[in-house]
Residue, then its C-alpha position, 0 to 999 in steps of 0.5 A: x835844275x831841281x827835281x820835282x815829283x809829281x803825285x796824283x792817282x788820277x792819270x790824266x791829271x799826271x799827265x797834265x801836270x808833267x806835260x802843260x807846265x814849263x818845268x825846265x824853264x822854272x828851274x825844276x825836272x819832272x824825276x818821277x810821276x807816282x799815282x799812289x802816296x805808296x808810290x811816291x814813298x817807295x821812291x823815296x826810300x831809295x832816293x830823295x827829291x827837292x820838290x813834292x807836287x801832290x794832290x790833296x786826295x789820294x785814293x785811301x790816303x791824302x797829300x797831307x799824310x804823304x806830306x808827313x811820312x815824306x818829312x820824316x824821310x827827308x825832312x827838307x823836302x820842299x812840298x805843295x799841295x794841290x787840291x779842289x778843297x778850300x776848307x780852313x781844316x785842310x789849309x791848317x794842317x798843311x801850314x802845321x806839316x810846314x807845307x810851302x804852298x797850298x794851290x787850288x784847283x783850278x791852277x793856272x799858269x800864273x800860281x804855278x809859276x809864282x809859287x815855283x819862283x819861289x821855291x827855286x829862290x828858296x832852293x838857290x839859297x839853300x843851295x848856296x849856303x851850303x856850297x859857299x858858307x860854312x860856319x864861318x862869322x861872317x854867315x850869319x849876316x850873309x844869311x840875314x842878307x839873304x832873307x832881306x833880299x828875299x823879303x823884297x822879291x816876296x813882298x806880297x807872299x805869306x812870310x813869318x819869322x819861323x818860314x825865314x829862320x827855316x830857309x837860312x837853317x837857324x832856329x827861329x828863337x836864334x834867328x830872331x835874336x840875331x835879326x834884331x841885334x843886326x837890324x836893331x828891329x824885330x824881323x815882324x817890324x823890319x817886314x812891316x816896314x818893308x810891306x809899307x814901304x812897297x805899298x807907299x811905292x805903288x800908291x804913287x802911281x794912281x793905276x794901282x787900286x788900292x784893294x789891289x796893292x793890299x794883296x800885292x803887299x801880303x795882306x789879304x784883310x783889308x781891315x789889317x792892311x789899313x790898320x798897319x798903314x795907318x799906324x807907319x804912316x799916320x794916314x789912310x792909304x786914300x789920304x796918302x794917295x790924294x796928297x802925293x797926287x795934289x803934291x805932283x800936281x802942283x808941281x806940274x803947275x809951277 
């Protein structure tokens, strides 16, 4: 189990989150429920957490300085922010504080369980390359493994060369050498493949709304996703559709 803190000076809301959310079942224990950023930093100068759940508006501070003073505590504190605020300014601060997710209000069961899937995936390795690999030559591919197994299970999640350099303990400029002298590619290009590929996949089965499969491969502009598409696959996501579909039914005809 990992730990998981919860931050929010609203009581009730507290309450709500420790309480409705199968933590256990996630993979995670509730060690500590603050109502104040002051709190939460107090708790951590005596001991550290794995997880920081925060709400983004904490009476005279915000979730995003709690984020930054908790970093430098602790700097591998895993964080997410939940907040009723879908401004741009509020998303880019946390994405510079390297915040792992950012959660809208109202949350759901389905963004709390995908994000904190995630970030137990994220924790298992960490977890096990600190156990089972030390500095040892064969690391670094075991690491590069991790990451293409991640990218797999996180197709359609936001995934940059410096979050994946982050989650194997490399640096990114190291990482990304050694990615392409391992794979022959540059990370960006192995994830494009990877999201094509997963694309191509679900296209074939024509329940799949091409607008659906857009998101569900990690991209959230239509425009780029077609682009992208276009480019690995000379076709359209449309005309790629139509003649796997044509091809399926002339075979049903012979």
């Amino acid at each position: 189990m990992y730990s998981l803190a919860l931050v929010d000076d609203e009581t009730y809301i507290l309450e709500m989150l420790r309480d409705v959310f199968p933590w256990a079942e996630m993979g995670f224990t509730v060690v500590a429920c603050c109502a104040s950023a002051n709190q939460m930093l107090d708790y951590l100068r005596k001991q550290t957490v794995d997880v920081i759940l925060t709400d983004i508006v904490l009476g005279g501070e915000t979730g995003l300085d709690l984020s930054e003073a908790a970093r430098k505590l602790h700097p591998n504190i895993v964080i997410v922010i939940l907040s009723a605020h879908s401004e741009f300014e509020y998303a880019r601060t946390a994405m510079r504080l390297n915040v792992f997710d950012y959660l809208l209000k109202p949350i759901t069961h389905e963004s709390v369980t995908n994000c904190f899937t995630a970030i137990k995936d994220k924790l298992d390795i960490v977890h096990n390359l600190s156990k089972n690999h030390a500095s040892t030559k064969e690391d670094t591919n075991y690491r590069v493994n991790l990451i293409k197994s991640y990218i797999d299970k996180h197709v359609g999640e936001a995934i940059s060369l410096e979050s994946m350099a982050d989650l194997v303990a490399m640096n990114p400029a190291y990482f990304s050498r050694f990615f392409k002298r391992h794979e022959g590619m540059q990370f960006s290009d192995y994830l494009v493949r990877r999201r094509m590929e997963k694309a191509i996949e679900l296209l074939e089965d024509p329940r799949n709304k091409i607008f659906e499969i857009c998101t569900k491969v990690g991209y959230y502009g239509k425009q780029s996703f077609y682009k992208q598409f276009r480019k690995y696959t000379g076709r359209t996501p449309a005309q790629y559709r139509d003649e796997v579909l044509q091809i399926r039914e002339a075979d049903n005809n012979e």
